[in-house]
C-alpha positions in Angstrom: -88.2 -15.3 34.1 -89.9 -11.9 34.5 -93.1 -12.8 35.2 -92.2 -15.4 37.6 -90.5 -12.8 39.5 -93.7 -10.8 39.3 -96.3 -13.3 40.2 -94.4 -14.7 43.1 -97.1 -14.3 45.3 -99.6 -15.9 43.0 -97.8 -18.6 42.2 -97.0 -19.4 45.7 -101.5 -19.1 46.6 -101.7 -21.2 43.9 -99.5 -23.8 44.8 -101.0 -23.9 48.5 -104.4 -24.8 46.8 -103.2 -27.5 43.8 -99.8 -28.4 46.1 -97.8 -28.5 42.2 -98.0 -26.0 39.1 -96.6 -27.3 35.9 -94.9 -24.6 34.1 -94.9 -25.1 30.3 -93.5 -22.9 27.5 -91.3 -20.6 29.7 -88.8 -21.0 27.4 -85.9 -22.1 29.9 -83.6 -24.7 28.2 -80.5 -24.9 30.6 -79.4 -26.0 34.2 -78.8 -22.3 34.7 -81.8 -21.2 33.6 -83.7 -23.9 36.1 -81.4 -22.8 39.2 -82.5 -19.2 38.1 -86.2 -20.0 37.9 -86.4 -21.7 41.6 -84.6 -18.8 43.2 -87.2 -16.6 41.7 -89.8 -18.7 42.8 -88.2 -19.8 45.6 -84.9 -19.2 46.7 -81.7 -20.6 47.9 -81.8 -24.7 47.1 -80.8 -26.9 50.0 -78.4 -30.1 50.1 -79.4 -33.2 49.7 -78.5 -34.5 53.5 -79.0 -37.6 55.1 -79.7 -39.5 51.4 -81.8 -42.3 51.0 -81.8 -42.4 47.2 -78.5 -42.5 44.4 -78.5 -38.8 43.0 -75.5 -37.1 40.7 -75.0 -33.5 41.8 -74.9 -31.7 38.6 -74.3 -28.4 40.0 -72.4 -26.8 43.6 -75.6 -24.8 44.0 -77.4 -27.8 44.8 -78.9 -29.1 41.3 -79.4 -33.0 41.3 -80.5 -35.8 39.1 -83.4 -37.3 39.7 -83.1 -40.8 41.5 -80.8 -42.9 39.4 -82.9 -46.1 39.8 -83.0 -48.4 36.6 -85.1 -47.0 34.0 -87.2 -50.4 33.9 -88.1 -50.3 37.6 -91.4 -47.8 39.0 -90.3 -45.4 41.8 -93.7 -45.1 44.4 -95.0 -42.0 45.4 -93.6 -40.7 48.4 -92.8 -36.8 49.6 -89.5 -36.6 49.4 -87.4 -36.1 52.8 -90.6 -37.3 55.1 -88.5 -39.8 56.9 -86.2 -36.8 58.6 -86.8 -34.8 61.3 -85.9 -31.0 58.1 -87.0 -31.4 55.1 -87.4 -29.2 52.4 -91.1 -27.2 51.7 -90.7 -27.2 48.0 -89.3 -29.3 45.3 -88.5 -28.6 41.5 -88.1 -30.7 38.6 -86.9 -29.8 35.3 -86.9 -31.6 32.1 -83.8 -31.5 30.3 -84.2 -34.8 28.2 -87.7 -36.3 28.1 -87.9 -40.3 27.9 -88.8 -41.5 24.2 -91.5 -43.6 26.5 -92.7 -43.5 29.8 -91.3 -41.9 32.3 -93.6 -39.5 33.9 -93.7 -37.8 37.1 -96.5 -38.9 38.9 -98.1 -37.1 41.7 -100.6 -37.9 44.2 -102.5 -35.4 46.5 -101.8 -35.9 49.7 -104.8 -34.4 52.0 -107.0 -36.4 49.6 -104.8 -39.9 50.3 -105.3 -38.7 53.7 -109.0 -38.7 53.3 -109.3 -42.2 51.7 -107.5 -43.8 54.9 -109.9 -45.5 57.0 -110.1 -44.3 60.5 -109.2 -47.0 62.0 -105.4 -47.0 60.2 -105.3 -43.3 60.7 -105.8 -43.8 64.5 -103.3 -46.3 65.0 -101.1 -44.4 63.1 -101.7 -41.2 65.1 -101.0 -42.7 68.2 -98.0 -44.7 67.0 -96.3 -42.8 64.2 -94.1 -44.8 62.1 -90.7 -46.4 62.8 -88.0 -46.1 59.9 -85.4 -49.0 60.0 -82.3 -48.6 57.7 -79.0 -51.1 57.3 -75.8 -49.2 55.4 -73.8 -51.0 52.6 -73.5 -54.7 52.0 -74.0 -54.2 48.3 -77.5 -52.8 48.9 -78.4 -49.7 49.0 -76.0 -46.3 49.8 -73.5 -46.5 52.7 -73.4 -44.8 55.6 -70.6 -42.5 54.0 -72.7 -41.7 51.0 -75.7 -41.1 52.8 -74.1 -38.8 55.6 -71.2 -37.1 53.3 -68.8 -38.0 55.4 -65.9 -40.8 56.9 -65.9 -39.7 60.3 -68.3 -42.2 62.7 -68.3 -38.6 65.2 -70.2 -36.6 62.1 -72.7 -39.2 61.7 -73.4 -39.8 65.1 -73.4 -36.1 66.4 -76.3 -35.8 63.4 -77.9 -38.7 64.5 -78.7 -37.9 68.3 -79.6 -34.1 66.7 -82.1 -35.5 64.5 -83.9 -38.4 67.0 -82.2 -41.2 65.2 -80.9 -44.3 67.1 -77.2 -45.5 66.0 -75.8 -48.8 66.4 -72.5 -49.9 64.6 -72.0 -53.6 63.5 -68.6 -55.7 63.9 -67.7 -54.9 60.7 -67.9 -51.1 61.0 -71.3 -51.1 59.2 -74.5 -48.7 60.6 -77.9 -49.6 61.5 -80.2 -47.3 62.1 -83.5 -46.5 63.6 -86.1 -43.3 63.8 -89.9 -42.9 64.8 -92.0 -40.0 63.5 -95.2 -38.9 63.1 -97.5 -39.9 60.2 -99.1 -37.2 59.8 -98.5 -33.3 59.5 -100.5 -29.8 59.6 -99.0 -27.6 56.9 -96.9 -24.7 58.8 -99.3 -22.3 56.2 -102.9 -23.6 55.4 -102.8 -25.5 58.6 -104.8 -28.5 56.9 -103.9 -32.3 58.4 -101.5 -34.0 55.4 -100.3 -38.0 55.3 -97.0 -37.3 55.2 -94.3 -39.8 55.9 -92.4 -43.2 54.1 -94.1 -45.7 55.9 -95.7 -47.4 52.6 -92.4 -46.4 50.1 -89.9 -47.9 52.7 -91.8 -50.9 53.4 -90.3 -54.4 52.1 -93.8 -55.6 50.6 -93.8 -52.1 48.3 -91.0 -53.4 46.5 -91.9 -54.7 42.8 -92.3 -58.5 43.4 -88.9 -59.8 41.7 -86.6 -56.9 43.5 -88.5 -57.4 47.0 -88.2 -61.5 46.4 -84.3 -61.1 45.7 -84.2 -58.7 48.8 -85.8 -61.6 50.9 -83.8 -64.7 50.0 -80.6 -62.0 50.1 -81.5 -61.6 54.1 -82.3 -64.8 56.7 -83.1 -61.7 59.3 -86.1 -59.4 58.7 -84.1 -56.5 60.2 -81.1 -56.9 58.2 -83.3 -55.8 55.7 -81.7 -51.8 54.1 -84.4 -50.2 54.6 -88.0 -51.3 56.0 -90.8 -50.0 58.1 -93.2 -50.8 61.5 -95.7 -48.8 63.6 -93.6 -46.2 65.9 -93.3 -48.9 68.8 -91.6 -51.8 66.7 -95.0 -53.7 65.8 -95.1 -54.9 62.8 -97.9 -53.3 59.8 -100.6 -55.6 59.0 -100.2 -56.2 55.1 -104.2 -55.4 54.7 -102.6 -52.0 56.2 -100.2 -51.6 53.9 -102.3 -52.8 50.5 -104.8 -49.9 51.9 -102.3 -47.1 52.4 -100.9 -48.3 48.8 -104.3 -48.0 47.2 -105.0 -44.8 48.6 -102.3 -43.4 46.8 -103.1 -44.9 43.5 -106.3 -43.6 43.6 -105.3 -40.0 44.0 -102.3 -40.1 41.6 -102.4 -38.8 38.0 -99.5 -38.3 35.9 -98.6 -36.3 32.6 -95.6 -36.5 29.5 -92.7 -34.3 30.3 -91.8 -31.7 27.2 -88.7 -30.9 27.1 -87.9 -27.4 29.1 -91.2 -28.5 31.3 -90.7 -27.5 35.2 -92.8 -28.9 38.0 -92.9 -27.3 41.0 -94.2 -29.2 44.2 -95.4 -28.2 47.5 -93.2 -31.3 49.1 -96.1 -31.7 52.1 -99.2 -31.5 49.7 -97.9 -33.6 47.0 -96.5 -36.3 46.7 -94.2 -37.6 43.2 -93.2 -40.6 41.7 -91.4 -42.1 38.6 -92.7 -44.2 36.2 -91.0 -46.8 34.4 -89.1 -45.9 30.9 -87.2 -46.4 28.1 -84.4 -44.2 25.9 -82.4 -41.6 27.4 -84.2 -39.5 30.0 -82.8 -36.5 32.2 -84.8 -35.2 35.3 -83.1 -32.6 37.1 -84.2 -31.9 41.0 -83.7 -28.6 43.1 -85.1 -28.5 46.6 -85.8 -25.1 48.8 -87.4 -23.8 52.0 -85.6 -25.8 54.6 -88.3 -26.7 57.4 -87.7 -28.0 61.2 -90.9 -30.1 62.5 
């Protein structure tokens, strides 16, 4: 824990230039120790707000499971929080219990998935940005009161008009909502133009083929859908569109085996992480810092 404290600075330059650092061997073997290494590194570590994903909190200072998704399903690689208007600069994973198989972390380089796009997609996507559509409850998916940490409709809303999301509550007191952002982002230090949103992770076709065809005969309506995504004026995304954003990030991913007492720490705009299928017990915990309005 010393040194981190003492290379601060060089940790941080060297994270700006590989967007994640995988710290092996540092000898930290409990939750404590973790929420002690990111504050060195780091600092305080943010709530999970506005949630998109099932998460345990493990700690009150913040400390989460990773997504509790079933172990045989893949998670795609996504930066996490893109699809708000704050979202945290860093994120930290821990490896308490490493999967007897599978189960890595992957992580794609974002300014290089950038790069791969064609210009053409980039363009559109430039001028547009990307439309976020989300439908609460219904046995899919978190409800609105999960997601927002709350059971008063006022809270939700007075957050929603905050953060440039569009409300509308059903009949039967469930919540559709809808947001547009920007695709893309310069990083607030290095300045360099990043892909950085959930247009391809939120989008219906991304969904492993037997989840995304029980999604599909679960819904008559398109935008009943729980979550999905379009260009930032409602069109929909050409599926050639989608397959290339989706191959851009394959190309740039690589992965590695967790160790137990293994810490990855990400720059959340450079890089973006995944989870790969697994089997046997496996514990991931998450800590998130560095709270940044776009």
């Amino acid at each position: 824990m010393t040194w981190v404290a003492e290379h601060k600075t060089g940790i941080a330059d060297q994270l700006l230039e590989h967007g994640g650092i995988l710290f092996r061997g540092f000898g930290v073997r409990s939750t404590s120790q973790f929420e002690r290494f990111i504050e060195l590194a780091s600092g305080e570590m943010l709530e999970y707000s506005e949630r998109s994903s099932p998460r345990s909190r493990v700690t009150d200072r913040n400390i989460y499971t990773s997504t509790d998704y079933p172990p045989q399903q893949s998670i795609f690689v996504h930066n996490e929080n893109s699809y708000k208007r704050n979202f945290n600069l860093k994120i930290f994973f821990f490896c308490e219990t490493p999967a007897l198989k599978g189960g890595a972390t992957p992580i794609a380089d974002c300014r290089n998935v950038y790069a791969r796009i064609s210009p053409e997609v980039k363009n559109r996507f430039v001028e547009k940005g990307w439309m976020y559509t989300r439908n609460y409850g219904d046995g899919f998916g978190l409800d609105w009161q999960t997601t927002f940490q709350t059971t008063d409709k006022n809270v939700v809303e007075q957050h929603c008009r905050r953060n440039g999301i569009t409300t509308e509550w059903t009949s039967d007191g469930r919540l559709k909502t809808r947001a547009v952002l920007p695709a893309v982002i310069k990083h607030p230090l290095t300045g360099e133009t990043v892909w950085f949103n959930h247009a391809t992770f939120f989008h219906v076709s991304t969904l492993e083929a037997s989840l995304r065809a029980g999604l599909l005969a679960s819904f008559e309506n398109e935008a009943d859908l729980p979550t999905n995504t379009y260009y930032g004026d409602g069109s929909p995304i050409e599926p050639e569109t989608l397959d290339e954003l989706r191959e851009a990030y394959r190309q740039e991913t690589v992965s590695f085996q967790w160790q137990r007492g293994d810490i990855l720490m990400l720059d959340n705009i450079l890089a973006a992480h995944g989870r790969a299928p697994y089997e046997g017990p496996r514990k991931i915990l998450v800590g998130m810092t560095e709270l940044f309005n776009r």
